[in-house]
C-alpha positions as CSV (number, residue, x, y, z in Angstrom):
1,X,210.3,46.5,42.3
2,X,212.0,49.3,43.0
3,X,215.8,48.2,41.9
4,X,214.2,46.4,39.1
5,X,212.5,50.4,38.0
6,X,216.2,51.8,39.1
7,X,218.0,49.3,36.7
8,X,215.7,49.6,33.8
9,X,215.7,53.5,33.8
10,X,219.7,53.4,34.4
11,X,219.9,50.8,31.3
12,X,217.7,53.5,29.2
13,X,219.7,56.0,30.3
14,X,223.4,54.4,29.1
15,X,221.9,53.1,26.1
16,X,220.9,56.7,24.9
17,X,224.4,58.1,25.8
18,X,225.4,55.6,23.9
19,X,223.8,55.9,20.6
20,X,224.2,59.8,21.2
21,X,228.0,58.7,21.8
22,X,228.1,56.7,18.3
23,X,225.5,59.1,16.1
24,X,228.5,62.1,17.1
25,X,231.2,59.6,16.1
26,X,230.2,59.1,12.8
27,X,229.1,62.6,12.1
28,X,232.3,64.1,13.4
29,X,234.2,61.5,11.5
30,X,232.5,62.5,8.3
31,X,232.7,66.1,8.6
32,X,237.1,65.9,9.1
33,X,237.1,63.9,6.5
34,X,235.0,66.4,4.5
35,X,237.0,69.4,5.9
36,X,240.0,68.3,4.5
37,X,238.9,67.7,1.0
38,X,237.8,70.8,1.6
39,X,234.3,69.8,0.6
40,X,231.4,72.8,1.9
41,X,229.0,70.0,3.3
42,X,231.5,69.6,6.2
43,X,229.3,72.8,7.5
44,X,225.8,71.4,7.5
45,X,227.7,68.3,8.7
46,X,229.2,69.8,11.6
47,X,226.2,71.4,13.0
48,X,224.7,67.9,13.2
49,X,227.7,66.4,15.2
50,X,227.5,69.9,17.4
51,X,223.7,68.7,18.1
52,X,225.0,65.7,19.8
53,X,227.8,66.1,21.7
54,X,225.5,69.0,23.1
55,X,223.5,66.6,24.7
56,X,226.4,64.0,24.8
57,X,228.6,66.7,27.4
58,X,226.0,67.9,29.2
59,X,225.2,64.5,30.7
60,X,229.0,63.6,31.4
61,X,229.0,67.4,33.3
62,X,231.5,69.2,30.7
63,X,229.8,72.5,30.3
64,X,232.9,74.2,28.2
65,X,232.4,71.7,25.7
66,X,228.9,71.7,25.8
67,X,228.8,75.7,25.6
68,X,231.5,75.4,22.9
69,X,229.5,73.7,20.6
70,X,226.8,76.0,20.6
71,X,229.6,79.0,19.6
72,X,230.5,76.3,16.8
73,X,227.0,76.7,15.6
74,X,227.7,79.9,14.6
75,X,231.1,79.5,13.4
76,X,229.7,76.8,11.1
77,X,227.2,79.0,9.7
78,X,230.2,81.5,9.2
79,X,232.1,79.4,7.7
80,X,229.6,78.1,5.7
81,X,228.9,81.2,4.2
82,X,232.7,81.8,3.7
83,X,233.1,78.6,2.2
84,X,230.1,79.7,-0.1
85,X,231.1,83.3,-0.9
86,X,234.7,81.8,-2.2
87,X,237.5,84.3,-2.7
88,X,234.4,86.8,-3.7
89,X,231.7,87.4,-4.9
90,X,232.4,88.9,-8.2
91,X,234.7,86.3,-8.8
92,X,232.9,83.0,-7.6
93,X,236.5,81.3,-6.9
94,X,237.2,78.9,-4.2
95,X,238.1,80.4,-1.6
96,X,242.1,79.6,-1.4
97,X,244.2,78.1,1.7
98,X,246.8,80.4,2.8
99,X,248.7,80.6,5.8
100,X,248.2,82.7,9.1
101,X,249.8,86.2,9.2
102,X,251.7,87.6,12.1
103,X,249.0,90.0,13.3
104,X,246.4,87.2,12.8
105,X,248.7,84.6,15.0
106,X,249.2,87.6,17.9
107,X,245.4,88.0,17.5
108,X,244.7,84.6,17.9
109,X,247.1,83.7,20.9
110,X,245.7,86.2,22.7
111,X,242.2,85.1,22.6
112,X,243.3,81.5,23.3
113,X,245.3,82.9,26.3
114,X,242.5,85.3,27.6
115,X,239.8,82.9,27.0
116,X,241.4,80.1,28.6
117,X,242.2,82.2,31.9
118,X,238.5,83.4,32.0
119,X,236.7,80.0,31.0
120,X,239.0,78.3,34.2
121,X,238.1,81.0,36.4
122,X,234.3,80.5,35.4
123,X,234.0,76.8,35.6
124,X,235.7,76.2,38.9
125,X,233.6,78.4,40.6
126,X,229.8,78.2,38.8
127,X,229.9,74.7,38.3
128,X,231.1,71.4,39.3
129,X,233.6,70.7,36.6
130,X,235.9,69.0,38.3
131,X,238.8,69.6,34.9
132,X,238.2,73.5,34.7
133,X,241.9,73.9,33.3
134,X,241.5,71.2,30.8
135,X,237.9,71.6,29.4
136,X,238.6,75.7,29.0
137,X,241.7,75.0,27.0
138,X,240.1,72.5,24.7
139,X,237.2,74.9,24.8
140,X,239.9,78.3,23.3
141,X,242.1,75.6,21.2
142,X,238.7,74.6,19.6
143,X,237.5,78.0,18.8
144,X,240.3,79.4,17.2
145,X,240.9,76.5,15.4
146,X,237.6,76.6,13.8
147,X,237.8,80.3,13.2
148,X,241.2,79.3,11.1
149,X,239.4,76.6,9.2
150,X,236.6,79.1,8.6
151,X,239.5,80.9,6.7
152,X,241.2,78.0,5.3
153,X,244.2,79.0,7.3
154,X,247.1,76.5,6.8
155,X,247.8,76.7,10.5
156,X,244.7,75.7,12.0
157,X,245.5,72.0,11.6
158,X,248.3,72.8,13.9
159,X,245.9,74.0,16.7
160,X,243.2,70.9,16.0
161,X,246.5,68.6,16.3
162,X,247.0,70.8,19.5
163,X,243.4,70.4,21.1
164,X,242.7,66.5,20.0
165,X,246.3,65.2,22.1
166,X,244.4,66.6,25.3
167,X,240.6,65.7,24.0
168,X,241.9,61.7,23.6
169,X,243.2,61.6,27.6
170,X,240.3,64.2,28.8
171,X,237.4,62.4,27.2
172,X,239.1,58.9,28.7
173,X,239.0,60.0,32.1
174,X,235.4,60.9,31.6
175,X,234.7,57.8,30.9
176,X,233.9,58.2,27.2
177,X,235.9,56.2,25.8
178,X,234.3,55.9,22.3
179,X,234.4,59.8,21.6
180,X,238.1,59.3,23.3
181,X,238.8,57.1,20.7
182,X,237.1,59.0,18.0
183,X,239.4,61.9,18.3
184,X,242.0,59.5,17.9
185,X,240.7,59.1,14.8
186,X,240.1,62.7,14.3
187,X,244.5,63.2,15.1
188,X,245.0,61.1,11.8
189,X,242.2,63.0,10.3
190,X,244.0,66.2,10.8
191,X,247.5,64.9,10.2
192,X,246.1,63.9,6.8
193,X,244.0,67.6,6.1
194,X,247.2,69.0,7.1
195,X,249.5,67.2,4.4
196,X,246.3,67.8,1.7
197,X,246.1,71.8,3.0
198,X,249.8,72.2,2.5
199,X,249.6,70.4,-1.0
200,X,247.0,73.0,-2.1
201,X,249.2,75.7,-1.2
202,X,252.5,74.4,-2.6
203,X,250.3,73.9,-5.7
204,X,248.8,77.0,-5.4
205,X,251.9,78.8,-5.1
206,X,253.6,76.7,-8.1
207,X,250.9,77.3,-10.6
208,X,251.0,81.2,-9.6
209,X,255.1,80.9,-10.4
210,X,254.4,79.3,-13.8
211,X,252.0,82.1,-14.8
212,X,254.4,84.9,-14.0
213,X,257.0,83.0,-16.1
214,X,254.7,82.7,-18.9
């Protein structure tokens, strides 16, 4: 009676990781996609697939990522109001892509750099992680990723690119194998909003030529 109460709960168990596995696959697929159409529901989108791989890493013991998407929250909801607020508000334009400065790239390093070294540090010793290195530099590649898409910078395709070539071979070792091959899927996604980003700005920057010539 006992194994039979064991096995059922255990079944219950992998078959809500499971759907909780799939329902942040398609979400996270649909919100890339979105992102690089640059479409403003990937925002309300994204929160939903940060919902569920909440749950999702906190049962396979990856508290960066599980902490991370909680600070993606709120850099949706910042982005989201970015997106929104276009290149101003007396204006009402789309807000343009553009590429990362200097100061903004030294900025950026730096927190990916610093925030790796502390997130390590804090996961090897409060918690059982046993990938501190590899879940805290998903964790900084991640965030300032997300703070460049917040600001349509060209560049942050660069760091997703970055962050999804150690997700696929993290997320397999874990044994999720489904979100492992969703950010597969999310590499090609990128590659793609990369190509589209840079044809906005080569457009961008062609139509701005024109008008001066006229």
């Amino acid at each position: 009676m006992f194994i039979v109460e064991v096995t059922i709960k255990e079944s219950l168990v992998n078959w809500n990781l499971s759907w909780t596995e799939a329902l942040g696959f398609a979400t996270g697929a649909l919100c890339v996609w979105l992102v690089a159409r640059q479409h403003i529901a990937n925002w309300p989108v994204g929160i939903a697939n940060n919902v569920f791989f909440i749950v999702l890493f906190l049962q396979a013991g990856l508290y960066a990522d599980a902490g991370l998407q909680v600070v993606f929250i709120a850099l949706a909801a910042y982005g989201w109001w970015t997106w929104a607020r276009g290149a101003g508000p007396a204006t009402g334009d789309v807000l343009p892509v553009r590429r990362t400065t200097g100061v903004e790239w030294a900025w950026l390093a730096a927190a990916g750099v610093l925030g790796t070294a502390a997130l390590t540090l804090l996961l090897d010793r409060a918690t059982d992680s046993t990938v501190p290195f590899w879940d805290a530099l998903t964790t900084a590649l991640s965030l300032t990723a997300t703070y460049g898409q917040c600001r349509k910078l060209l560049e942050s395709w660069w760091l997703w690119i970055a962050a999804d070539l150690v997700y696929i071979p993290l997320y397999a070792y874990k044994g999720l194998y489904l979100t492992s091959l969703l950010y597969v899927g999310f590499l090609a996604l990128c590659v793609a909003g990369l190509l589209g980003w840079r044809r906005t700005l080569v457009a961008a920057g062609t139509h701005s030529a024109t008008a001066v010539t006229a």
